[in-house]
MARMAR-984260 format. One record per residue (C-alpha): residue in one letter; x, y, z. Coordinates in nm, 3 decimals. Layout:
! residues N
{resn=A	x=X	y=Y	z=Z}
...
***
This chain:
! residues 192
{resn=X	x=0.000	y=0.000	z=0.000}
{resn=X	x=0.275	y=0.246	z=0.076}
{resn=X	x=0.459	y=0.154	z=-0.240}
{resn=X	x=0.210	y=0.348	z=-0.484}
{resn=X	x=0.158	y=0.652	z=-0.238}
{resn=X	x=0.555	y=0.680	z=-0.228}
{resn=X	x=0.512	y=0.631	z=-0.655}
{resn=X	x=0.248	y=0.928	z=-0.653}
{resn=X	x=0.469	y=1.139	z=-0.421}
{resn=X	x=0.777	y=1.120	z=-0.630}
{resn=X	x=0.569	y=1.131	z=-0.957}
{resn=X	x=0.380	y=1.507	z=-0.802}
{resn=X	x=0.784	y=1.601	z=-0.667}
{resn=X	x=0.950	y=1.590	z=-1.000}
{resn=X	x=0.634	y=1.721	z=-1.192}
{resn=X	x=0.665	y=2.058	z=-0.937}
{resn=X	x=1.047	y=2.082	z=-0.983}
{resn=X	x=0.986	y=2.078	z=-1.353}
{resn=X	x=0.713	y=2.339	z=-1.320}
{resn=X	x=0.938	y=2.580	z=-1.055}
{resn=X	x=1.223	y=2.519	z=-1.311}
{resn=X	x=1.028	y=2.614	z=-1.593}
{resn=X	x=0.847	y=2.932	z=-1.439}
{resn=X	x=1.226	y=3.035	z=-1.345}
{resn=X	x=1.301	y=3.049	z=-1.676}
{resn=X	x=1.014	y=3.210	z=-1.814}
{resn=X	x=1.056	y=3.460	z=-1.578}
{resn=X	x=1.408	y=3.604	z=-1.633}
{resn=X	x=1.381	y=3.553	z=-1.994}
{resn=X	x=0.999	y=3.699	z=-2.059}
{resn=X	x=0.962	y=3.541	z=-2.439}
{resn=X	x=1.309	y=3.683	z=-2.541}
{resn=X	x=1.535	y=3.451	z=-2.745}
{resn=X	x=1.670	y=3.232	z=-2.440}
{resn=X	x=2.056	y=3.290	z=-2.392}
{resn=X	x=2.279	y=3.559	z=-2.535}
{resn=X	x=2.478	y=3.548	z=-2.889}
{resn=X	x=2.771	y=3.324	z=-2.850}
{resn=X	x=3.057	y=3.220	z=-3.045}
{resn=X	x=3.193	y=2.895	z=-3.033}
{resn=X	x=3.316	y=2.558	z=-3.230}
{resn=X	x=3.175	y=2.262	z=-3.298}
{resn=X	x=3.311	y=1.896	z=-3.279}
{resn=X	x=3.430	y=1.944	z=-3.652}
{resn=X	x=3.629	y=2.254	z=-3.553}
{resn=X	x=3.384	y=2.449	z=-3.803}
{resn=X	x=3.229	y=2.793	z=-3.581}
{resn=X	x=2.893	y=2.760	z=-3.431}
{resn=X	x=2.661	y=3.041	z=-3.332}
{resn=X	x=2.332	y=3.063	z=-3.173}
{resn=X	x=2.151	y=3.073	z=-3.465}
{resn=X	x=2.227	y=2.735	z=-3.470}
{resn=X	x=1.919	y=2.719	z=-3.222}
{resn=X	x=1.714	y=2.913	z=-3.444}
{resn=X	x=1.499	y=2.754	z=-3.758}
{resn=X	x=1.418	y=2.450	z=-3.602}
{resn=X	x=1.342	y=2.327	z=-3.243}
{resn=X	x=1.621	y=2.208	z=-3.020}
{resn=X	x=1.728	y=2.012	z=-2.735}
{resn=X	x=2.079	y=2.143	z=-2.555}
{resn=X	x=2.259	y=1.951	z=-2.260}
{resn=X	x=2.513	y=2.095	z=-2.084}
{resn=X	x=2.838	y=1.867	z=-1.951}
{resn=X	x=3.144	y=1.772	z=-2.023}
{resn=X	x=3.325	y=1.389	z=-2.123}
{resn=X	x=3.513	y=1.324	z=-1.833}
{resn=X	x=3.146	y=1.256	z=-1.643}
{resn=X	x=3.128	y=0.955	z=-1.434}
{resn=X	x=2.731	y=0.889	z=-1.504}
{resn=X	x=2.493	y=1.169	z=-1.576}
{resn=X	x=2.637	y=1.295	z=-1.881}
{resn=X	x=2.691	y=0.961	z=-2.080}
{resn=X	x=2.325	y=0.899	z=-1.926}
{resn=X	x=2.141	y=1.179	z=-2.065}
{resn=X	x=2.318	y=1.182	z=-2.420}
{resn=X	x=2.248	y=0.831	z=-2.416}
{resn=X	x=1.838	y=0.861	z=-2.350}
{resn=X	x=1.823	y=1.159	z=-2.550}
{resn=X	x=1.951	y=0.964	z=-2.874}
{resn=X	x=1.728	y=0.654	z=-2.764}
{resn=X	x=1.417	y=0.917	z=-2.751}
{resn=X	x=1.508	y=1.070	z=-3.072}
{resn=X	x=1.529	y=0.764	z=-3.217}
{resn=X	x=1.206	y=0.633	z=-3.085}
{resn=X	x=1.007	y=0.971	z=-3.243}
{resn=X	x=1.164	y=0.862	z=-3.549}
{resn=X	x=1.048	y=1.116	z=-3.849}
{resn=X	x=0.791	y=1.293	z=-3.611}
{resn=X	x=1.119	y=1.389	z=-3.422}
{resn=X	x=1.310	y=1.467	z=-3.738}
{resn=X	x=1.379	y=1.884	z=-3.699}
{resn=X	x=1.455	y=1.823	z=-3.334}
{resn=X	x=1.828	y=1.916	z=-3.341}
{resn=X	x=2.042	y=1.805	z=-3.058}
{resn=X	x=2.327	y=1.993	z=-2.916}
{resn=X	x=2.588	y=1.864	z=-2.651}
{resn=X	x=2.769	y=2.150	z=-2.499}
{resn=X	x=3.076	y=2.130	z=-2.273}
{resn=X	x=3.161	y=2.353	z=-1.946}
{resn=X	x=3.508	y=2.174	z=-1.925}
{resn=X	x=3.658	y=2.318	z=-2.268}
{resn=X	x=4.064	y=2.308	z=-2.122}
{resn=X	x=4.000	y=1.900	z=-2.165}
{resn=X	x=3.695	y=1.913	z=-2.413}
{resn=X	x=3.873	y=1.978	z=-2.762}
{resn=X	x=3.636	y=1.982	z=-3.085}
{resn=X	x=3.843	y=1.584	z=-3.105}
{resn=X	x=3.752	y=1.486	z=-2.772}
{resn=X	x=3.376	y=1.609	z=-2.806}
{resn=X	x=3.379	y=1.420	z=-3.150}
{resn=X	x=3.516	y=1.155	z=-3.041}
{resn=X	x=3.289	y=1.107	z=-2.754}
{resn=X	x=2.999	y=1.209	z=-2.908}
{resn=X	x=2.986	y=0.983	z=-3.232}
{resn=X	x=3.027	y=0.690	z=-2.973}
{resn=X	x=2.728	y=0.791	z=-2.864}
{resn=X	x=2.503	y=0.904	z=-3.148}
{resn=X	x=2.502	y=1.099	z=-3.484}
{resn=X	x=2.195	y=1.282	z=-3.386}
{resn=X	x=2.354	y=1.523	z=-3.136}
{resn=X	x=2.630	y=1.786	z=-3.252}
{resn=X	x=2.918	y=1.846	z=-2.969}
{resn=X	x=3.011	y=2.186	z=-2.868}
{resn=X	x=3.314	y=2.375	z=-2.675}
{resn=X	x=3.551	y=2.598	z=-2.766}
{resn=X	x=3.743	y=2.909	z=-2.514}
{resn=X	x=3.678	y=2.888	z=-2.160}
{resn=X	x=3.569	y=3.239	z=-2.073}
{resn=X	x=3.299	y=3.220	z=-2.409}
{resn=X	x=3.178	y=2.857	z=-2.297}
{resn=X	x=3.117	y=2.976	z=-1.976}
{resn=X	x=2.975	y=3.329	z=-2.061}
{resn=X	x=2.695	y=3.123	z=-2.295}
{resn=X	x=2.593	y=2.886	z=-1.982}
{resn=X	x=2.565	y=3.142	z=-1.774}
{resn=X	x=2.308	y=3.332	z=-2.027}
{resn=X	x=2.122	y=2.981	z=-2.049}
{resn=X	x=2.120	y=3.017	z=-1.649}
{resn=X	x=2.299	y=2.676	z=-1.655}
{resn=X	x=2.512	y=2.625	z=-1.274}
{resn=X	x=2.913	y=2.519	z=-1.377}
{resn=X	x=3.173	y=2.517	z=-1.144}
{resn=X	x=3.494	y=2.329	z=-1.116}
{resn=X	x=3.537	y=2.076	z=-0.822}
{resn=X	x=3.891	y=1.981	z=-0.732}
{resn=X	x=4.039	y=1.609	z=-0.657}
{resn=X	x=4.297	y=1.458	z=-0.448}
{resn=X	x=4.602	y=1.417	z=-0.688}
{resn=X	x=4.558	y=1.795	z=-0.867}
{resn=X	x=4.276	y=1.641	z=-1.113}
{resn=X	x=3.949	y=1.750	z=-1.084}
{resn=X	x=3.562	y=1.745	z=-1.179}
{resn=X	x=3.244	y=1.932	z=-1.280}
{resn=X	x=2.880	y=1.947	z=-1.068}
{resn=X	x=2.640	y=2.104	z=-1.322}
{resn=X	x=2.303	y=2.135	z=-1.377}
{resn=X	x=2.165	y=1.821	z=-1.538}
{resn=X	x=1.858	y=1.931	z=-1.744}
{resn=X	x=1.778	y=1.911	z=-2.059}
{resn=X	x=1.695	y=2.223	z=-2.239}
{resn=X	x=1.423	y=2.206	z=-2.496}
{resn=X	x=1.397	y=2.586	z=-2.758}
{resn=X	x=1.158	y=2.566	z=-2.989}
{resn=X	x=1.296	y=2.707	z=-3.340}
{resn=X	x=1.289	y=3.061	z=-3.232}
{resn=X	x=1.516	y=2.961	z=-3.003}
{resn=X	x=1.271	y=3.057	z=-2.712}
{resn=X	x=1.310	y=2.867	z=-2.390}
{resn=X	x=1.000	y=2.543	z=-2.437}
{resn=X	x=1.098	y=2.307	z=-2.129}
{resn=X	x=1.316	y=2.119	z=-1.968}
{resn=X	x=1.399	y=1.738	z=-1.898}
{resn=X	x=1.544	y=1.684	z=-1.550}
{resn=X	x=1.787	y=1.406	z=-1.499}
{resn=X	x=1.630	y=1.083	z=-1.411}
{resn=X	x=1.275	y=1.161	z=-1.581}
{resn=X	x=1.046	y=0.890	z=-1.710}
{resn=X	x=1.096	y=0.825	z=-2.051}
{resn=X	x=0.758	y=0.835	z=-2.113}
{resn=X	x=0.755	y=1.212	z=-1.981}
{resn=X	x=1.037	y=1.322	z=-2.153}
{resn=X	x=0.912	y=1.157	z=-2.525}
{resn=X	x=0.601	y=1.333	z=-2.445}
{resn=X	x=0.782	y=1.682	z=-2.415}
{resn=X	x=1.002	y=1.629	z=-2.721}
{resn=X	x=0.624	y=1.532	z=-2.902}
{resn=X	x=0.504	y=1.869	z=-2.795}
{resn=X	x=0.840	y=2.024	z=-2.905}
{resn=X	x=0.856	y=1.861	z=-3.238}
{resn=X	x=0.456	y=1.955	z=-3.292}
{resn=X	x=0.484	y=2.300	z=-3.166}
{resn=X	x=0.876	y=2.395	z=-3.165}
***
């Protein structure tokens, strides 16, 4: 008996958290184009800008290829649920963006990327631009240091969803039902 009121609870927790998370955003961006102009390189070395986000609708993580388990995670779903919309996900175009661009080269974000789909385009390039553009898609980065002078990255795990204005749509949180999050990148795909 307490097994499905536990299920409801969590089920109502994340659904809030997405709605908080996307009324923040709505908020400080009012309708405007979400994040500032940015330029950067892709995982071919060719220049990407942010109208890269614009003409279709979008989905953008934000990580880097040195993650122990939620980055290899969420690229990993997000190709699985773009597969699984097959042609009615067609314009979605997925971006993976890195906060750790001193070890994220375009060859290590190609690298790691095409091992994990050819759906989602890698991007990085200088450290003070990379982080200037998360901060303008309100995305958290900061460096952790290790024992032994290495180090890691805590970040904010959501997927972003733009629709192809490039105006904030949603959000997937980390650990989401697939179910919930195919039924977002529907709406996107329909609506984006």
């Amino acid at each position: 008996m307490m097994r499905p009121i536990l299920v409801v609870i969590l089920v109502l927790t994340a659904a809030f958290v997405g709605w908080l998370t996307f009324q923040s955003y709505q908020s400080r961006h009012g309708g405007q184009p979400y994040g500032n102009p940015f330029a950067l390189t892709d995982q071919r070395g060719q220049p990407i800008t942010e109208q890269a986000f614009r003409g279709h609708p979008s989905a953008v993580f934000f990580g880097f290829t040195h993650c122990p388990e939620v980055c290899p995670t969420t690229l990993y779903e997000l190709d699985g649920w773009l597969k699984k919309l097959g042609d009615e996900g067609k314009d979605i175009n997925a971006y993976f963006v890195s906060i750790d661009p001193e070890r994220d080269t375009p060859e290590a974000m190609n690298t790691y990327v095409t091992n994990v789909s050819n759906r989602i385009t890698g991007i990085t390039g200088e450290s003070d631009k990379v982080a200037a553009m998360a901060k303008s898609f309100g995305i958290y980065a900061r460096k952790v240091p290790l024992d032994g002078g290495d180090y890691t990255m805590d970040h904010t795990a959501s997927v972003l969803l733009l629709d192809k204005k490039g105006d904030f749509f949603g959000t997937i949180a980390y650990g989401e039902s697939g179910d919930t999050a195919l039924a977002k990148l529907k709406r996107l795909a329909a609506k984006g």
